[in-house]
N, C-alpha and C positions, 0 to 999 in steps of 0.2 A: 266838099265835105272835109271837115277836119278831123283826126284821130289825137287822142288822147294818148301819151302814153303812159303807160305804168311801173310804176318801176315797185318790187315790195324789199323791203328793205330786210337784212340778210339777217339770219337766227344768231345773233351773239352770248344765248345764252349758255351754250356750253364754252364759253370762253374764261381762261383762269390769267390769275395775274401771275407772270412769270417766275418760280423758283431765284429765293435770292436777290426780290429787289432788280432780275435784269441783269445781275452779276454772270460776266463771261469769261471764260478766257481767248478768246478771241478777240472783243475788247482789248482786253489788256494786253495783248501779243501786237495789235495795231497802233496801240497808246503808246509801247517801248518803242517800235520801229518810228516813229512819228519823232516822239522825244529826244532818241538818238541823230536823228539826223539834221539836228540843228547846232550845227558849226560853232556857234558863239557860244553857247553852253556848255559844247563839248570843250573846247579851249579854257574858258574861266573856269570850270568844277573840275576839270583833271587836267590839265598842262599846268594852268597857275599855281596850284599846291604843290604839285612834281616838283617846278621851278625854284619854290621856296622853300623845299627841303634840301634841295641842291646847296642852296644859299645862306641858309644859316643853319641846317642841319649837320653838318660837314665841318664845321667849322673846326680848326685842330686845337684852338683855344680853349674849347670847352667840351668839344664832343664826346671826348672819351671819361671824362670825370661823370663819378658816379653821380646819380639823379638826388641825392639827399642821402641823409642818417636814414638807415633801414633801406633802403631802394635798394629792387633787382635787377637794375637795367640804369647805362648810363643816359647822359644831357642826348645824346641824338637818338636815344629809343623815346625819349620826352617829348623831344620838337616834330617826331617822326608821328604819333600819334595827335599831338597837337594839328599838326599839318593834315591829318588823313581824316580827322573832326569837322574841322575848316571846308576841306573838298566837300565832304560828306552833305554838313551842313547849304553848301552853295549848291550843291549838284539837288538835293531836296528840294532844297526852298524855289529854286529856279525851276524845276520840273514841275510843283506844284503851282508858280506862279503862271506857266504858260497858258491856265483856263483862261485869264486877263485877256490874252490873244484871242482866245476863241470864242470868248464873249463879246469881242469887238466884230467878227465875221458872221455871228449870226448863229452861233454855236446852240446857244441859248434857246432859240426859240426851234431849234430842230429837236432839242430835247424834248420837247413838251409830246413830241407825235410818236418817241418811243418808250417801253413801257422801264426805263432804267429810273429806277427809283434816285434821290440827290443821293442817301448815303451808299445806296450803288458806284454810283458814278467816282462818289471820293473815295472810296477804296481801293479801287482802280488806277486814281489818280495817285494814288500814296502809293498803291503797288508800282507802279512805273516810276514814281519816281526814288525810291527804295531802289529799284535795279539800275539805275543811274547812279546812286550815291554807292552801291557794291563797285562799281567802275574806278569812282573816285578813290574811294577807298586802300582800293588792290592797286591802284599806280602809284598810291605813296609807300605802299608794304613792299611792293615787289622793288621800287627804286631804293630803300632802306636794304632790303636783300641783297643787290646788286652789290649795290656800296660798299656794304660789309661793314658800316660803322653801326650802327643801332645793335648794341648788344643785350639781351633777354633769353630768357629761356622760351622752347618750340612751344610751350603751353601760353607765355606771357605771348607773344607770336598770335595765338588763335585767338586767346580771351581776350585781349583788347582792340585784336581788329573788329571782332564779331559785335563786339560793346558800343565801339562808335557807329557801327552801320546802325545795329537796334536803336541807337540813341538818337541818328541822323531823322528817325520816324515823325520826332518834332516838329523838324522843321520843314519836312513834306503838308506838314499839317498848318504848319506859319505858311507858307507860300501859297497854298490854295487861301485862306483866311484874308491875304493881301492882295491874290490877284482878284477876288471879288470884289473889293473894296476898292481899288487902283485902278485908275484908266490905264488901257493897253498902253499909252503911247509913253507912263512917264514910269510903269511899274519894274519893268528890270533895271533902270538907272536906281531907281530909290532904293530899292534891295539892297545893291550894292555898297549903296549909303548905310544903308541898317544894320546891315550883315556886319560891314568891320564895326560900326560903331558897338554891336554887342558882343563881337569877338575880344575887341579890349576893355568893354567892361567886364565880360566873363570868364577874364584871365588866361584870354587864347593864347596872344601874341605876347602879355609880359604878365608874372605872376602877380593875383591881386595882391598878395603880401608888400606889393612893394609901393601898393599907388597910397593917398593918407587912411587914417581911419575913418572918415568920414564918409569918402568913394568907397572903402573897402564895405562901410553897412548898404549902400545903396549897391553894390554889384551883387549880392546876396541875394535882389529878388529879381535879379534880369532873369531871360529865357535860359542863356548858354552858361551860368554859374555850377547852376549842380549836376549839369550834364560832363562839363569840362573835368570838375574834381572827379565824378562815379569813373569817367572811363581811366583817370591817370593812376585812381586809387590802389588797382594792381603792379602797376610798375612801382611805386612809392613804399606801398607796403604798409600804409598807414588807412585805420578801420572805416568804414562806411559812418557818415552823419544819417542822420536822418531826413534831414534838413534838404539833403541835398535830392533826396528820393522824392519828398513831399514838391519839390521847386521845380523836379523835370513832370510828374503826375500834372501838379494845379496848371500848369502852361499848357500842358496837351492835353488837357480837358478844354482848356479857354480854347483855344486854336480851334480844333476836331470840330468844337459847335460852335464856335463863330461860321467858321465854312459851312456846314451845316444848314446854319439858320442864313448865310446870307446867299446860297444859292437857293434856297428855297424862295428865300424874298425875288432874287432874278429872278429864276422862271417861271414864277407868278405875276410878273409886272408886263412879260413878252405874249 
């Protein structure tokens, strides 16, 4: 004689979807520790900007000559902030690009069994990678400190470091947008391609005033154009565009729902 067995299956109906989309800080306490402890990141987003403020921030040729007509701060408070932009931007973009990695392990379809909503998950991802680009940030300030050449006032000091990290938010938001879109194996090589080819068009590494008029109308709608001018605008002394407010916005709207819309399409497809 056989038995049947029974199984009834369990009351779900006092069950709610979790506060916040799933949003934790534990989560994100494990995101940072994860994202900190990869070596090559840490070396490219804060040693290589360090490096390059050493290098042509210091320079005695020009460091100490005032940054322009009207500027509060000389050429190495310029290169010092340029450089802390830079980190900023690479420490972001590369924090957000490492889903690429995790979408290659199978990251993706563990998603689906917990209840973390996508715009969950990217906000998480931008908070982590936000605390990576404050890392980057603070070893170009603190090496300018050291130094003793980047001269500003303790105000110009806070409001432009605090400016580039806000501003770093971008490109937390490019780096997830690319690591969905990017196979794991070829997505941090091309970043790096991207990354300086918009830093020179965005007038990171040499003023766009200098490249023709032609380059100078097409650098106006890259990502790192109005973000570059908003943060140097305090040190310069010279007033806010609009232009440039309206070019860091329409980017990080594109970005924020690109990621968005294309993790949504991953974990529907797994």
């Amino acid at each position: 004689m056989s038995t049947v067995a029974s199984t009834i299956a369990p009351d779900l109906s006092g069950r709610r979807a979790p506060a916040l989309g799933g949003f934790n800080f534990t989560a994100l306490k494990l995101e940072v520790r994860r994202l900190t402890r990869n070596r090559r990141t840490i070396i490219i987003s804060i040693v290589l900007p360090v490096v390059f403020f050493l290098l042509f921030g210091l320079n005695k040729a020009y460091a100490s000559q005032t940054a322009g007509p009207g500027a509060h701060g000389n050429w190495s408070a310029f290169v010092m902030i340029s450089l802390a932009l830079y980190g900023g931007v690479l420490a972001t973009t590369f924090g957000g690009a490492m889903v690429s990695i995790e979408r290659a392990q199978g990251w993706s379809r563990q998603l689906r069994l917990t209840p973390l909503s996508p715009v969950a998950y990217i906000i998480i991802k931008i908070m982590a990678a936000l605390v990576l680009g404050a890392c980057s940030v603070a070893a170009v300030y603190i090496t300018g400190v050291v130094t003793h050449k980047p001269s500003m006032s303790v105000g110009l000091w806070i409001g432009t470091g605090f400016s580039v990290w806000i501003g770093s938010l971008l490109f937390a938001a490019f780096g997830l947008f690319l690591g969905y879109l990017l196979p794991a194996e070829n997505v941090m090589q091309l970043l790096g391609l991207i990354l300086a080819l918009l830093s020179f068009a965005g007038g990171l590494f040499i003023p766009v005033s200098q490249y023709a008029h032609t380059v100078q109308e097409i650098a106006k709608w890259t990502p790192l154009y109005g973000l570059n001018q908003l943060v140097h605008t305090p040190l310069l002394g010279n007033g806010v565009d609009w232009t440039w407010v309206v070019n860091v916005v329409a980017w990080l709207i594109l970005f924020a729902g690109g990621a968005v819309w294309r993790m949504r399409k991953d974990t529907a497809r797994v």
